[in-house]
PDB file with one MODEL, atoms N, CA, C and O in Angstrom:
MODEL        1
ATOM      1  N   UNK A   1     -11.144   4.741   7.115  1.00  0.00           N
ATOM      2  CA  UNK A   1     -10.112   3.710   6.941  1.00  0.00           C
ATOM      3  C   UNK A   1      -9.459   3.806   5.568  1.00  0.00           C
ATOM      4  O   UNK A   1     -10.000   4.414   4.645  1.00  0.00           O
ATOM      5  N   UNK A   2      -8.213   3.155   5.448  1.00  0.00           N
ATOM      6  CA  UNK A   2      -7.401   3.389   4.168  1.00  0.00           C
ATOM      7  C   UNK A   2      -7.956   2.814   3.058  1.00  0.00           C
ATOM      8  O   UNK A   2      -7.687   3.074   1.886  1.00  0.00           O
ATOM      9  N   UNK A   3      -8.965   1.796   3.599  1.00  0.00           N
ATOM     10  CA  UNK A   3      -9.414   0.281   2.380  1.00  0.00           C
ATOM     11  C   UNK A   3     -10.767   0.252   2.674  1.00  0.00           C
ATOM     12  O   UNK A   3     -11.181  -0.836   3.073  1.00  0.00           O
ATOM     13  N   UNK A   4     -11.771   1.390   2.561  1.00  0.00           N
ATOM     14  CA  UNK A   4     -13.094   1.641   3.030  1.00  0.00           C
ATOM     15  C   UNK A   4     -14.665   0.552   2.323  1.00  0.00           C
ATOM     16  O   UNK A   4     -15.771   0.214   2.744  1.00  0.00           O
ATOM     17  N   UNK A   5     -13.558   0.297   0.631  1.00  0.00           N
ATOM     18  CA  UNK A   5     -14.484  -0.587   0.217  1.00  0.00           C
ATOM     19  C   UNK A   5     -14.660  -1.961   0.185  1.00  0.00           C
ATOM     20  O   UNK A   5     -14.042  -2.432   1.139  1.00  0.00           O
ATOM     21  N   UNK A   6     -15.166  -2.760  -0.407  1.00  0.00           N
ATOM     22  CA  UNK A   6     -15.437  -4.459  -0.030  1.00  0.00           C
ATOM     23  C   UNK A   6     -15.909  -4.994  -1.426  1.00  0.00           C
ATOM     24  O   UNK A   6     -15.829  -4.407  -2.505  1.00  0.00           O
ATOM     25  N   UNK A   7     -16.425  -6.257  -1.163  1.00  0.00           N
ATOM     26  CA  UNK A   7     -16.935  -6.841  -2.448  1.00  0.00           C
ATOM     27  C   UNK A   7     -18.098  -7.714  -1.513  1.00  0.00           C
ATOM     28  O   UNK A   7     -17.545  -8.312  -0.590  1.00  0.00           O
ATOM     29  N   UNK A   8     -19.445  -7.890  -1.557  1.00  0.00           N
ATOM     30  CA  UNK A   8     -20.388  -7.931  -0.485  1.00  0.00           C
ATOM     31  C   UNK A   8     -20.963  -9.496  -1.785  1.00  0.00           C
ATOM     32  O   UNK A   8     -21.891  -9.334  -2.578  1.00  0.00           O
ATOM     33  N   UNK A   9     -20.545 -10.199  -1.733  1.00  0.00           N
ATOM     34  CA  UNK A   9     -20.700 -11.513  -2.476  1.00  0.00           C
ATOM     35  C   UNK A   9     -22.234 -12.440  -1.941  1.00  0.00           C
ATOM     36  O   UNK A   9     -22.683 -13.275  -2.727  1.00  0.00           O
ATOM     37  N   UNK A  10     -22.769 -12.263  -0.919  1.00  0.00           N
ATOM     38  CA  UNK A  10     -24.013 -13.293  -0.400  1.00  0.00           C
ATOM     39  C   UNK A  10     -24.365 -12.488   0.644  1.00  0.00           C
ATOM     40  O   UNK A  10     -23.741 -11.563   1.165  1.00  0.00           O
ATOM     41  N   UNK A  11     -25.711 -13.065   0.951  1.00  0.00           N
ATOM     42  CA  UNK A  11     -26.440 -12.690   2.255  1.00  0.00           C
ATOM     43  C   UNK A  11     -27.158 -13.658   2.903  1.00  0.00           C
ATOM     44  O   UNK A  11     -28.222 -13.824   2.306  1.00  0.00           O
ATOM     45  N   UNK A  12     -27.084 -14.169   3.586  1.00  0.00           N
ATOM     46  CA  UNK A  12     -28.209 -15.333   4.154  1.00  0.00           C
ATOM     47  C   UNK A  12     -28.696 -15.146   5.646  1.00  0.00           C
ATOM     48  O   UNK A  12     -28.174 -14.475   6.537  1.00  0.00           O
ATOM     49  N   UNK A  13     -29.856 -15.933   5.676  1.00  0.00           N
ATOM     50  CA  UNK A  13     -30.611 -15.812   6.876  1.00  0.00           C
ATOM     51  C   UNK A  13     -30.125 -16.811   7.859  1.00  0.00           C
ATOM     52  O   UNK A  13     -30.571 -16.520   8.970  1.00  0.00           O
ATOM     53  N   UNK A  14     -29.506 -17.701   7.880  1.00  0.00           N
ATOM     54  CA  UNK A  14     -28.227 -18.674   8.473  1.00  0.00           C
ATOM     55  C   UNK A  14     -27.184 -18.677   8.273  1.00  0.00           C
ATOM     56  O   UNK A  14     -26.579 -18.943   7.235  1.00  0.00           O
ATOM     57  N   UNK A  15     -26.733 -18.290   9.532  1.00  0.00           N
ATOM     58  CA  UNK A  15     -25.162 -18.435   9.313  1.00  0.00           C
ATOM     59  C   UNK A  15     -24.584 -19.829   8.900  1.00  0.00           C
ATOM     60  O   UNK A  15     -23.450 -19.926   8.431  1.00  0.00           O
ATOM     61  N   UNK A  16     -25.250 -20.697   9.055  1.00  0.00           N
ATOM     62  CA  UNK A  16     -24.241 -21.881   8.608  1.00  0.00           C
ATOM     63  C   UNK A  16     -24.181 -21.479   6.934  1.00  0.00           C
ATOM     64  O   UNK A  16     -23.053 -21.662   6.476  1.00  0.00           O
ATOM     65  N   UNK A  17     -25.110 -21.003   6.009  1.00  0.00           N
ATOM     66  CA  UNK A  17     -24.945 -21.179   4.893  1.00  0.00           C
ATOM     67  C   UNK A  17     -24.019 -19.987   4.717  1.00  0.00           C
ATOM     68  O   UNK A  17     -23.093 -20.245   3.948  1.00  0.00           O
ATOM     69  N   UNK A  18     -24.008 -18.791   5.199  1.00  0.00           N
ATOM     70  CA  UNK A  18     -22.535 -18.320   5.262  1.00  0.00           C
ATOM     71  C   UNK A  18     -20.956 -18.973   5.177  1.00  0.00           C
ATOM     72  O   UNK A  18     -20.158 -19.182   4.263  1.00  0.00           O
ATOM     73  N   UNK A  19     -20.963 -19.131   6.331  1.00  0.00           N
ATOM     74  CA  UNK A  19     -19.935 -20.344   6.701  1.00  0.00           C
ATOM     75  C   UNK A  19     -19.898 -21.453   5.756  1.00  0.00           C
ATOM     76  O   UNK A  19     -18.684 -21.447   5.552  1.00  0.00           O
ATOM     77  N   UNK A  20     -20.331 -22.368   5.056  1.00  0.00           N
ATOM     78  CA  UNK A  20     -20.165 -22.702   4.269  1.00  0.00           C
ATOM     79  C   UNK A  20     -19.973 -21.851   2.724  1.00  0.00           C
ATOM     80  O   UNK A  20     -19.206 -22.307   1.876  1.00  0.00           O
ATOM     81  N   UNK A  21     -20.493 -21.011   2.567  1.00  0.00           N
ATOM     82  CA  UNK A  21     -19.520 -20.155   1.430  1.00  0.00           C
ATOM     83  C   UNK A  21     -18.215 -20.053   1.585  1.00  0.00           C
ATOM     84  O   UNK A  21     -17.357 -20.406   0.775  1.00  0.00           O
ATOM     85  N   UNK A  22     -18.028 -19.473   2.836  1.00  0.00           N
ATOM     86  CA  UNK A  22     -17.092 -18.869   3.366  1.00  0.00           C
ATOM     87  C   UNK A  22     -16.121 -19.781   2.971  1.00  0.00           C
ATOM     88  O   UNK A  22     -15.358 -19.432   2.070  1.00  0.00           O
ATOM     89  N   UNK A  23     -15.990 -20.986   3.518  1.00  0.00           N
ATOM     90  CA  UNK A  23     -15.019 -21.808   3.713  1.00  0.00           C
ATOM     91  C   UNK A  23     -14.755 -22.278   1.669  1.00  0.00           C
ATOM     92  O   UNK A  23     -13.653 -22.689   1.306  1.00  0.00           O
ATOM     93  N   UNK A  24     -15.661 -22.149   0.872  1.00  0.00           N
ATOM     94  CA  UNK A  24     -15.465 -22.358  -0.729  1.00  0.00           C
ATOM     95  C   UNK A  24     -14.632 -21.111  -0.230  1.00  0.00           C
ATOM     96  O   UNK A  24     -13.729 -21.327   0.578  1.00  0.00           O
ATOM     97  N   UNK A  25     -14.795 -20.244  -0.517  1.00  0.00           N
ATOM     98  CA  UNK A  25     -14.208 -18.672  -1.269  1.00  0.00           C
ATOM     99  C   UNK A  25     -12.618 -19.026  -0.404  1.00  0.00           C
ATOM    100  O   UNK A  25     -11.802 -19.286  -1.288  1.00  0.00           O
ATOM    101  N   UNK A  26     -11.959 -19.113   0.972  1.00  0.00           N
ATOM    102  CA  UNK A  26     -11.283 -19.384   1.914  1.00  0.00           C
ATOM    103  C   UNK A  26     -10.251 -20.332   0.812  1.00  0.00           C
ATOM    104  O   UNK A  26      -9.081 -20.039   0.568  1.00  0.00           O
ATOM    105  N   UNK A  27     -11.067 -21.639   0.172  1.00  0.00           N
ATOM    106  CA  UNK A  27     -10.169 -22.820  -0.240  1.00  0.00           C
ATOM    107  C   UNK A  27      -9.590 -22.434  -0.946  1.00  0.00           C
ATOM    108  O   UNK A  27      -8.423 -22.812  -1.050  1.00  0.00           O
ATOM    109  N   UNK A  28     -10.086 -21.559  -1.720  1.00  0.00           N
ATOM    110  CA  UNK A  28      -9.491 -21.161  -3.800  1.00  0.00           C
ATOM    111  C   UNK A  28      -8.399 -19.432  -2.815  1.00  0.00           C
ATOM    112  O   UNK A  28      -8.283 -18.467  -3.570  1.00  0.00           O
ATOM    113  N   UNK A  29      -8.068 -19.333  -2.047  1.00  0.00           N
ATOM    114  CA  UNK A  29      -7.462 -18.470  -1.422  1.00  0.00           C
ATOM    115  C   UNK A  29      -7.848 -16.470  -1.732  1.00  0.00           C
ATOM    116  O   UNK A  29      -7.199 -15.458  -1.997  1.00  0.00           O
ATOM    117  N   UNK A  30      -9.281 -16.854  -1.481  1.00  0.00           N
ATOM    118  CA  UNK A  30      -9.920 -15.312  -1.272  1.00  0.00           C
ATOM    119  C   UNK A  30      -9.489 -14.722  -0.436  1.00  0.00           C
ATOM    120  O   UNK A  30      -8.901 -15.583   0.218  1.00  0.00           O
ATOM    121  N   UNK A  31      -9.350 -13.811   0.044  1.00  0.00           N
ATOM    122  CA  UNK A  31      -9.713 -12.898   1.382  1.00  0.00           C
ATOM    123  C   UNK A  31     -11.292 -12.828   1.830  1.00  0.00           C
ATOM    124  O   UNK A  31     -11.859 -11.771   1.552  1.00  0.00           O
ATOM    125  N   UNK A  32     -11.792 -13.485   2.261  1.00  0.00           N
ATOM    126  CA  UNK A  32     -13.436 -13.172   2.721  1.00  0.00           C
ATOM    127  C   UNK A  32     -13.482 -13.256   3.992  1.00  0.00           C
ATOM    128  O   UNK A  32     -12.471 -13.554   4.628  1.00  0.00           O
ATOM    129  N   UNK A  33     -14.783 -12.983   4.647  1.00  0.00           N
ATOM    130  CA  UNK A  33     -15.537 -12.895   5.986  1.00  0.00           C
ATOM    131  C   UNK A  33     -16.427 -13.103   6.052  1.00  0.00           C
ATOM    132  O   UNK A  33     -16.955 -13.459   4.998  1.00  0.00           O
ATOM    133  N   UNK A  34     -17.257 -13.058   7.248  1.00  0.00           N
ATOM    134  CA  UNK A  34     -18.636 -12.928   7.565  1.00  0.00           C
ATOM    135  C   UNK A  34     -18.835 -11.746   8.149  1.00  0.00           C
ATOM    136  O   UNK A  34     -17.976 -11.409   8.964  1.00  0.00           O
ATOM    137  N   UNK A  35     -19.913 -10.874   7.918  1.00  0.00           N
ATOM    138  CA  UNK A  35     -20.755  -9.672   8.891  1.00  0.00           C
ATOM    139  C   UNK A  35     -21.667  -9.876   9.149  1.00  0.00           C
ATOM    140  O   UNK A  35     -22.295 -10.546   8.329  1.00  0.00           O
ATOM    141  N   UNK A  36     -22.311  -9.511  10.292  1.00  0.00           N
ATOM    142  CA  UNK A  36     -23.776  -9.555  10.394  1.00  0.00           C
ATOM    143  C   UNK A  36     -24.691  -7.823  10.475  1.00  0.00           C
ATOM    144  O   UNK A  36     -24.523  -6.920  11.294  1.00  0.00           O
ATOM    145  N   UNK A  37     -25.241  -7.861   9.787  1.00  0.00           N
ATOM    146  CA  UNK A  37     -26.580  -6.692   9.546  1.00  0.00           C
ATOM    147  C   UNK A  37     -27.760  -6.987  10.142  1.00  0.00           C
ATOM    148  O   UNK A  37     -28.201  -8.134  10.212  1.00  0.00           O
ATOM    149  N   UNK A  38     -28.379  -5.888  10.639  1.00  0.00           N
ATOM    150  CA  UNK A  38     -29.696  -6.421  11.328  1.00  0.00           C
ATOM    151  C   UNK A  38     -30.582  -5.439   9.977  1.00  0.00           C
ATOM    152  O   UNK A  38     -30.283  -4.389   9.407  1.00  0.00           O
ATOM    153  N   UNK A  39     -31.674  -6.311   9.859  1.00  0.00           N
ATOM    154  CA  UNK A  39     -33.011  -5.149   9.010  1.00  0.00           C
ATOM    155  C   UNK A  39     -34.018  -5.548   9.172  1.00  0.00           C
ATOM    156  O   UNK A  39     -34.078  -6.533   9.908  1.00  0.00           O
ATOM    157  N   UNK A  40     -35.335  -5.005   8.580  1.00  0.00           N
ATOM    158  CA  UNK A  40     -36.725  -5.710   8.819  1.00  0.00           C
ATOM    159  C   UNK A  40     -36.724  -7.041  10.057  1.00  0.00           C
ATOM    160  O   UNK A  40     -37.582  -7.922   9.998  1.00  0.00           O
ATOM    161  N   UNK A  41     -35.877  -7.034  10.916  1.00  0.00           N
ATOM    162  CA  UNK A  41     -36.393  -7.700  12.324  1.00  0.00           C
ATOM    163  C   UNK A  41     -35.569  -8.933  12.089  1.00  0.00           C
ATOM    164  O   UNK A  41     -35.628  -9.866  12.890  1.00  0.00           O
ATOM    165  N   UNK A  42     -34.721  -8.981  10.912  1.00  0.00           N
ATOM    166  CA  UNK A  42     -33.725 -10.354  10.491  1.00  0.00           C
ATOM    167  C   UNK A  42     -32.749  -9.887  11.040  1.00  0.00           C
ATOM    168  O   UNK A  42     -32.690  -8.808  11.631  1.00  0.00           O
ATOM    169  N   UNK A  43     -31.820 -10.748  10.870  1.00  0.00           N
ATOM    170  CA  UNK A  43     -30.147 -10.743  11.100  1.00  0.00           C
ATOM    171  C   UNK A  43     -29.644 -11.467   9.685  1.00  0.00           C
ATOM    172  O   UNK A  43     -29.829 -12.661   9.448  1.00  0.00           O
ATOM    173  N   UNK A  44     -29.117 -10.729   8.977  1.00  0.00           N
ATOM    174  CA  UNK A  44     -28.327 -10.703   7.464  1.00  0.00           C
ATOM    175  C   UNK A  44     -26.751 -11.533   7.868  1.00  0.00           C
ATOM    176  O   UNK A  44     -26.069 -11.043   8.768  1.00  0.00           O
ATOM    177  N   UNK A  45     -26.335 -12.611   7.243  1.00  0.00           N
ATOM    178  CA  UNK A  45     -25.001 -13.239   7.274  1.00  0.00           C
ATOM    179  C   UNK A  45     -24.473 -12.886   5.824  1.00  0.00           C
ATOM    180  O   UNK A  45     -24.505 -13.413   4.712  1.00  0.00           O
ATOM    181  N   UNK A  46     -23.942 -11.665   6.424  1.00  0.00           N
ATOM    182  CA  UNK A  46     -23.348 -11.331   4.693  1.00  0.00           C
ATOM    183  C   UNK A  46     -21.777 -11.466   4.138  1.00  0.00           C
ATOM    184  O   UNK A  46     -20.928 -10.862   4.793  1.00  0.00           O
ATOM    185  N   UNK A  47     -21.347 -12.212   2.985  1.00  0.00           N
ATOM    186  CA  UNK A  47     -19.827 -12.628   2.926  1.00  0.00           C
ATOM    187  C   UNK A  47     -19.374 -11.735   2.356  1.00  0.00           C
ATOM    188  O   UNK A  47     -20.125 -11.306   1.480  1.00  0.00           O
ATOM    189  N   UNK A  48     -18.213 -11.106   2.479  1.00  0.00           N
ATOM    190  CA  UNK A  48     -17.546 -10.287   1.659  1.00  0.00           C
ATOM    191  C   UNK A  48     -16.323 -10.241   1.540  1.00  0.00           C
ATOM    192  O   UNK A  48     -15.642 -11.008   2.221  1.00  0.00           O
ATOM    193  N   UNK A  49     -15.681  -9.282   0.597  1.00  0.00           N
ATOM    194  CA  UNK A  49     -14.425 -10.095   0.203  1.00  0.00           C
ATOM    195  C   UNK A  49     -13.553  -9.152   0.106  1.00  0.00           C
ATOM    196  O   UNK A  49     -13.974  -8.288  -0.662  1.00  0.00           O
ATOM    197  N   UNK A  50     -12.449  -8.889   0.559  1.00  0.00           N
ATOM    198  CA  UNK A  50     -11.163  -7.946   0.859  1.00  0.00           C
ATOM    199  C   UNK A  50     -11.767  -6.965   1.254  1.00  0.00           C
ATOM    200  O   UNK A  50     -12.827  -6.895   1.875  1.00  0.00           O
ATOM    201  N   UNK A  51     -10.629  -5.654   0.646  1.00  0.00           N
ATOM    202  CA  UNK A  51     -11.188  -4.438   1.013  1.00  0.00           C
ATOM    203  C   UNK A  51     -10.434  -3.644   0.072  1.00  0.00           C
ATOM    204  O   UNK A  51      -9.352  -4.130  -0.258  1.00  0.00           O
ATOM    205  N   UNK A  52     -10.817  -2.317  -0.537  1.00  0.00           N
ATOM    206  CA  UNK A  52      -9.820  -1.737  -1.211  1.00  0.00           C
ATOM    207  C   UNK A  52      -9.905  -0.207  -1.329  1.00  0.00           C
ATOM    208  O   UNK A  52     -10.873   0.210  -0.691  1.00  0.00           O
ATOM    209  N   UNK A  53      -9.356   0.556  -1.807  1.00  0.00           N
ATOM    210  CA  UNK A  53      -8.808   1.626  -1.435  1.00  0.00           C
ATOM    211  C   UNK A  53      -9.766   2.685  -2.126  1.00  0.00           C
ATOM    212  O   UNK A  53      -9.861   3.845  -1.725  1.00  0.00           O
ATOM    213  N   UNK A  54     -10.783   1.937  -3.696  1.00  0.00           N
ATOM    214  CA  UNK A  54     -11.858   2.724  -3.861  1.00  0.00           C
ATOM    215  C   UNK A  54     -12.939   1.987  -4.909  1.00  0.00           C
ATOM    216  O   UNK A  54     -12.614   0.969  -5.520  1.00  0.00           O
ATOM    217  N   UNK A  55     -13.950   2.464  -5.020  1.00  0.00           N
ATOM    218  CA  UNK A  55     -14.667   1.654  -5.984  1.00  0.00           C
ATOM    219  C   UNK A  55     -14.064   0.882  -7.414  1.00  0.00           C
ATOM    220  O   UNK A  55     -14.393  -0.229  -7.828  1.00  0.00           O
ATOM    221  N   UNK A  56     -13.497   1.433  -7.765  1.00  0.00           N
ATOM    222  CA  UNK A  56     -13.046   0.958  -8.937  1.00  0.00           C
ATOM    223  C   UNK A  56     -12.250  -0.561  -9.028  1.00  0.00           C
ATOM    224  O   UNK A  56     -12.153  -1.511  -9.806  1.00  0.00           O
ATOM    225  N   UNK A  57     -11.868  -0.226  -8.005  1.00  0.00           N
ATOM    226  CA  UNK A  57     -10.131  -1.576  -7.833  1.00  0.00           C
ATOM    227  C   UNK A  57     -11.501  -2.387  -7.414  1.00  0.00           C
ATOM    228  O   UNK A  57     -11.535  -3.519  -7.896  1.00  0.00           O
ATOM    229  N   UNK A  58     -12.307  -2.131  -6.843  1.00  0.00           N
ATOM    230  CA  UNK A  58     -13.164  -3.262  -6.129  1.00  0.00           C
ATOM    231  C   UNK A  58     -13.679  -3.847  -7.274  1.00  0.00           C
ATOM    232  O   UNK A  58     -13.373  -5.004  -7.559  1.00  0.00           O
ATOM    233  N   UNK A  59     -14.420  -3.193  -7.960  1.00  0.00           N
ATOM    234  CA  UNK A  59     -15.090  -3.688  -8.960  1.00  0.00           C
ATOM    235  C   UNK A  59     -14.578  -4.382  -9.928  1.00  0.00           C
ATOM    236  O   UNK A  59     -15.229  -5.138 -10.649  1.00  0.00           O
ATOM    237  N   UNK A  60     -13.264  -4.153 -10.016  1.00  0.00           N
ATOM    238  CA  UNK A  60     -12.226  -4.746 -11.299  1.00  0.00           C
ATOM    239  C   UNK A  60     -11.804  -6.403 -11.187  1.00  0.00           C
ATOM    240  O   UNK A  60     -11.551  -7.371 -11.906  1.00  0.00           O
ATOM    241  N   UNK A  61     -11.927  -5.968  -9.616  1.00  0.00           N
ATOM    242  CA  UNK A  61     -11.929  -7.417  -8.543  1.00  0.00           C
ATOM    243  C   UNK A  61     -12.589  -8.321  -8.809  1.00  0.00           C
ATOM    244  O   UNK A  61     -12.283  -9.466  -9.144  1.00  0.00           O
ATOM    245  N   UNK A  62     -13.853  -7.681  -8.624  1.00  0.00           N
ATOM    246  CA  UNK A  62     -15.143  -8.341  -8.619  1.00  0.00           C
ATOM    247  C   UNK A  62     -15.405  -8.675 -10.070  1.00  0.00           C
ATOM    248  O   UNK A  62     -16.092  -9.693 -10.156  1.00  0.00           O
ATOM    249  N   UNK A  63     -15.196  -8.337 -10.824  1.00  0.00           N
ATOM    250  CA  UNK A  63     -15.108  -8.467 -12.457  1.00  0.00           C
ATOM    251  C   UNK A  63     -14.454  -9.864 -12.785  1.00  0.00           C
ATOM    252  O   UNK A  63     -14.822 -10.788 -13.511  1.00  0.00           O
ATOM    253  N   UNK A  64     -13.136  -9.642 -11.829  1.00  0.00           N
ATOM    254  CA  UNK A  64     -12.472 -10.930 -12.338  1.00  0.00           C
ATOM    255  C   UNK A  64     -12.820 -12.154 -11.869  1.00  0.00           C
ATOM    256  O   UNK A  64     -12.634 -13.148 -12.572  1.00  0.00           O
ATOM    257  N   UNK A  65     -13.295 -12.231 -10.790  1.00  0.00           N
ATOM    258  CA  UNK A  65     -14.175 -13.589  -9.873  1.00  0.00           C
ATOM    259  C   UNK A  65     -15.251 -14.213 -10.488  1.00  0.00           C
ATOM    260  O   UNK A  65     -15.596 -15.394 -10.463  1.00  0.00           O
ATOM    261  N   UNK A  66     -15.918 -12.870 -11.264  1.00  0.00           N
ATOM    262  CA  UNK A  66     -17.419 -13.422 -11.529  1.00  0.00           C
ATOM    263  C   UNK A  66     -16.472 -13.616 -13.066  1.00  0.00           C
ATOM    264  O   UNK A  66     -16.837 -14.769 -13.296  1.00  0.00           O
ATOM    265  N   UNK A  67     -15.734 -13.353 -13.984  1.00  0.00           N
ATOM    266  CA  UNK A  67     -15.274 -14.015 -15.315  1.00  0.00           C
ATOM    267  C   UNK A  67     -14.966 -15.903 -14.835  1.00  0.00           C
ATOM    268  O   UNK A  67     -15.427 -16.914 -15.364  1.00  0.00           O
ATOM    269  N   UNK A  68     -14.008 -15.754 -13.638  1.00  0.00           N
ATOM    270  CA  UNK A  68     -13.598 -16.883 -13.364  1.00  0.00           C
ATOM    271  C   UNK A  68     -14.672 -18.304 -13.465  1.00  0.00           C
ATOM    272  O   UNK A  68     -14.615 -19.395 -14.032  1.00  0.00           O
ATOM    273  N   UNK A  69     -15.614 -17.625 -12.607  1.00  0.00           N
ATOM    274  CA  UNK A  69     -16.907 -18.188 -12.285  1.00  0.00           C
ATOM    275  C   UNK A  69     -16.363 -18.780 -11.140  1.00  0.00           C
ATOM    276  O   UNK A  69     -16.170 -19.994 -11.092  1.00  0.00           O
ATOM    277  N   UNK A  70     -15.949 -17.593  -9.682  1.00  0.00           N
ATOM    278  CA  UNK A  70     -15.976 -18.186  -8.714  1.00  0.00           C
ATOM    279  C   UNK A  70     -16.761 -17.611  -7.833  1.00  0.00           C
ATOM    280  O   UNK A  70     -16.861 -18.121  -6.717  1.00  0.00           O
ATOM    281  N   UNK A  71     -17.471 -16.436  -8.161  1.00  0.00           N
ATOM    282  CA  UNK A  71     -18.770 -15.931  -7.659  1.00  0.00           C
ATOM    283  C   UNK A  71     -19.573 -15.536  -8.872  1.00  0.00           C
ATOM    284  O   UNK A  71     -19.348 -15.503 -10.082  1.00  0.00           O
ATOM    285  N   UNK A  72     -20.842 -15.181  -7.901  1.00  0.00           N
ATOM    286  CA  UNK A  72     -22.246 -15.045  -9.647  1.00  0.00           C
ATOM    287  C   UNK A  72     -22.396 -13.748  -9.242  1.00  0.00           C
ATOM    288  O   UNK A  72     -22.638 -13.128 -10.277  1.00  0.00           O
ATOM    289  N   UNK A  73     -22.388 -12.933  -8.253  1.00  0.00           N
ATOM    290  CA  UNK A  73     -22.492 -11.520  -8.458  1.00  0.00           C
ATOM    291  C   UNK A  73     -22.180 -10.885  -7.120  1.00  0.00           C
ATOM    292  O   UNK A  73     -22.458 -11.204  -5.964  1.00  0.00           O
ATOM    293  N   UNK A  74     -21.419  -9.745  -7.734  1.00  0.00           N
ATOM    294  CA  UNK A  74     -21.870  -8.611  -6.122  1.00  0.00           C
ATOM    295  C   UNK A  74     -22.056  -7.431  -6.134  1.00  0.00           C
ATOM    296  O   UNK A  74     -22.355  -7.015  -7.253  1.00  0.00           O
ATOM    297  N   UNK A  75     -22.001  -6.546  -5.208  1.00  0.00           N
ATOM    298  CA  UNK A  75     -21.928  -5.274  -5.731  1.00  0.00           C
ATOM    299  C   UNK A  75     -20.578  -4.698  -4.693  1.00  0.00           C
ATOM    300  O   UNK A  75     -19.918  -5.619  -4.210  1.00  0.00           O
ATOM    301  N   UNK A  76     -20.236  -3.622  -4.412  1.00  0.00           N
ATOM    302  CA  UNK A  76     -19.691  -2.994  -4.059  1.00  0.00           C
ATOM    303  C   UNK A  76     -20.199  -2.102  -2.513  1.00  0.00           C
ATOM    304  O   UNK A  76     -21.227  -1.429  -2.436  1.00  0.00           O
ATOM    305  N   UNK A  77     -19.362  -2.277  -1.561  1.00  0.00           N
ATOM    306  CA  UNK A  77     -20.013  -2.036  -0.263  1.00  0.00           C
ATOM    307  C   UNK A  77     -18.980  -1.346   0.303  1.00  0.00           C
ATOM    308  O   UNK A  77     -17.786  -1.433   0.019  1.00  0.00           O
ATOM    309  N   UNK A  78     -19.653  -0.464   1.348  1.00  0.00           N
ATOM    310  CA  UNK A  78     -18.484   0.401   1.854  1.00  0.00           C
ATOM    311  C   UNK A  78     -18.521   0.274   3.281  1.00  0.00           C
ATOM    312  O   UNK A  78     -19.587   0.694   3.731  1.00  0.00           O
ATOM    313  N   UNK A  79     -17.546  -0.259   4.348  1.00  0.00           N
ATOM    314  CA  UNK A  79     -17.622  -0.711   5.277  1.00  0.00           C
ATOM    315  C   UNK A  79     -17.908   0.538   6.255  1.00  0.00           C
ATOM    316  O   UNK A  79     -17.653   1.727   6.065  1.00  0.00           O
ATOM    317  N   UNK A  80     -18.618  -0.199   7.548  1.00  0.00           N
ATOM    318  CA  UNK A  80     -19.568   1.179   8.443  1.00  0.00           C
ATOM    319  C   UNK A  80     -18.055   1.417   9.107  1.00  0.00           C
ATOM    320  O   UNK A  80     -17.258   0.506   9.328  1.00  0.00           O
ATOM    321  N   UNK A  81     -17.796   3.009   9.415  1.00  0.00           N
ATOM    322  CA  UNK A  81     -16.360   3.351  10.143  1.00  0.00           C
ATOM    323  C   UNK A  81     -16.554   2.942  11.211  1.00  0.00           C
ATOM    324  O   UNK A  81     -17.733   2.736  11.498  1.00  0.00           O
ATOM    325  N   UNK A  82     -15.865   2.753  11.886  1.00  0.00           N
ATOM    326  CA  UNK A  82     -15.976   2.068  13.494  1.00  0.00           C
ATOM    327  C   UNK A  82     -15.643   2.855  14.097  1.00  0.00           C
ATOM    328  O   UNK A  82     -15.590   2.717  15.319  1.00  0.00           O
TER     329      UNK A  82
ENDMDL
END
């Protein structure tokens, strides 16, 4: 894909506490989502946020959110090709 990377902001074991991120990050006018991951026998509700064209822009992203203090951390994720 053209925009392979992400910004992978939370993970939770309930989706409602997803969904409630979701809808903070949504108000202040993010681009975010929900995914779900399966691992060790869980199901992962993980939020993440745009998408971009390579690590760097992501991170610069992500740089500026967590200065803002509208997230506390993420890392950088690269979405599975479909």
């Amino acid at each position: 894909p053209p925009m392979p990377y992400t910004l992978q902001v939370a993970a939770y074991l309930k989706p409602e506490h997803a969904d409630r991120y979701l809808k903070l990050l949504k108000q202040q006018a993010i681009d975010a989502y929900v995914i779900t991951a399966h691992g060790n026998d869980k199901t992962w509700y993980q939020v993440r946020i745009a998408h971009f064209p390579d690590k760097a822009t992501a991170r610069t992203y992500g740089n500026s959110l967590k200065a803002k203090g509208i997230i506390d951390d993420f890392y950088v994720a690269r979405e599975p090709k479909p």
